[in-house]
Steps between C-alpha positions, in 0.01 A plus 500: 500500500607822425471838743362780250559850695510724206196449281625825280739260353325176539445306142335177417235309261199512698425440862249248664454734839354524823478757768554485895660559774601156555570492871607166585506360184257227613296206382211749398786669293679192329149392443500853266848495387407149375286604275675840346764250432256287311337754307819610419621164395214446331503870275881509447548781743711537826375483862511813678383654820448855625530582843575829669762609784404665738162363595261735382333579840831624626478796240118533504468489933826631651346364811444121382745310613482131309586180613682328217585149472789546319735827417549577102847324493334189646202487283736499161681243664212306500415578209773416326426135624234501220482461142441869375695668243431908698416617796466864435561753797307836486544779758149547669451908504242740547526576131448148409206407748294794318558307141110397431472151395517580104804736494657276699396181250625759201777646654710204718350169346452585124784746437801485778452059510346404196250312694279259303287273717406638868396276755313654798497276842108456658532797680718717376440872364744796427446901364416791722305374771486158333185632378427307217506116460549196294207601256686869440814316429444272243287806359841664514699215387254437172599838361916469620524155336521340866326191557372496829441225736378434871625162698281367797650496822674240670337308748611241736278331792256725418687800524624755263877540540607825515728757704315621746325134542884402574597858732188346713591159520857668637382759720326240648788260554377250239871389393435157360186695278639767387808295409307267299302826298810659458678169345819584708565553850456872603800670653638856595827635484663722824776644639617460831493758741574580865228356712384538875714131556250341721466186331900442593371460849273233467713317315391565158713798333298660220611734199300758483374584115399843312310381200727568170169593316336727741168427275489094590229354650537323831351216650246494790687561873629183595757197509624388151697208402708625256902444267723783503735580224830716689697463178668183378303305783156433576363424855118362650416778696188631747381877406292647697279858407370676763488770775660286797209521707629305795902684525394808335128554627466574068587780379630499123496173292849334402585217302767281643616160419705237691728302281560127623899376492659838470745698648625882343456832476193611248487851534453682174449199293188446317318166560232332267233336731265203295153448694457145533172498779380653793562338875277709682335885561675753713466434854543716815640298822411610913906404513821454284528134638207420278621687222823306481339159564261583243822587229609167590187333381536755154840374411367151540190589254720652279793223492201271435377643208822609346709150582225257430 
């Protein structure tokens, strides 16, 4: 797959193209991918995608703050794991959100990507205010020579699979489901940063983690069984989210993870935590005796479900 940043410059025969933001690149979007690729295939054109950095909110809301399952970087990596010929990368802007739906058909599809067949997911729309639909467009596309086509969505146990489906199923601690949705396991990079060191004293020192991607979304408060990439090495670990409600009477969350078999010096490096499931909800304890025996009983979980 090839990155396209500069679409002033970009030439090719004719595109086979969809539209999104993509985030997560997940079974509900390989289910659409799947069949650009086809209908390119199928109509001697190349498979392309069109998806936008930042996140359109961002620009529209300065006050939204999203909660992205991946950052842009990771999303091409992922990607690039499929069998597309472009992903094209606009820059969302104010200039570009008030494009209604036919200039934007005229002016980006038909002349700057030579767009030939347009496939629009179930629910997708785009132009100012996304006011116009799936009828406008192939309206549009009938006098742009732009075949237009909608897919159905992508359902699985009776739901449809989409991103915010999958933010739920994290923000909720549903690991193991939003794993499966996703088709990979869902993980978040950090760096590690001076922390208030209480773990150390019951036995269980913890690096303390700024999210790389301040936009990520995180898990549900609570105990995680987790791997931890430091590097060349990869450890079973227990994170843990959460205000520390029984040393720290709250106050503001942290993210904190205990890595099993290791002894060094972290600060500064940035760690890649992979969700595997969820031990158990944030607890507070009358004492720290409880707390500790309780950590005992996590690593066990953990250990369990990591070493089978």
């Amino acid at each position: 797959m090839e990155l396209i940043k500069d679409i002033e410059n970009f030439k090719n025969n004719g595109l086979a193209l969809t539209i999104g933001f993509f985030d997560g690149v997940h079974a509900g979007h390989r289910f659409l991918i799947r069949q650009v690729e086809e209908i390119a295939a199928k109509e001697g054109l190349k498979s392309a995608i069109l998806t936008f950095d930042p996140h359109p909110r961002l620009v529209l809301d300065e006050a939204y703050k999203p909660r992205l399952l991946n950052s842009f970087s990771e999303k091409v990596e992922l990607l690039n794991k499929l069998p597309l010929d472009y992903c094209i990368q606009l820059n969302f802007t104010h200039e570009f959100a008030n494009y209604p739906a036919y200039e934007f058909m005229r002016e980006i599809l038909q002349k700057k990507l030579n767009v030939k067949h347009l496939i629009i997911g179930y629910d997708h729309r785009f132009g100012k205010n996304r006011e116009e639909g799936f009828d406008e467009y192939c309206q549009y596309g009938t006098k742009l020579g732009i075949k237009v086509s909608r897919v159905q969505p992508y359902e699985e146990n009776g739901f449809k699979i989409s991103s915010s489906f999958i933010r739920r199923l994290l923000i909720s601690g549903d690991i193991k489901s939003a794993n499966h949705y996703l088709g990979y396991p869902f993980s978040f990079k950090g760096v590690v940063v001076e922390g208030f060191k209480l773990g150390r004293k019951f036995g269980f020192p913890t690096a303390n983690l700024r999210l790389s991607f301040e936009y990520k979304c995180v898990p549900d408060a609570g105990v995680y069984a987790v791997w931890v990439n430091a590097g060349q090495a990869t450890y079973g670990g227990m994170l843990y989210i959460g205000n520390r409600p029984t040393v720290a009477n709250g106050g503001e969350p942290s993210i904190e993870v205990n890595l099993f078999d290791f002894e060094g010096d972290l600060y500064g490096k940035e760690l890649t935590i992979t969700f595997v499931d969820k031990i158990r909800n944030q607890q507070k304890f009358q004492h720290v005796e409880l707390l500790k025996e309780q950590l005992n009983s996590d690593k066990q979980a953990v250990k369990k479900i990591l070493f089978p």
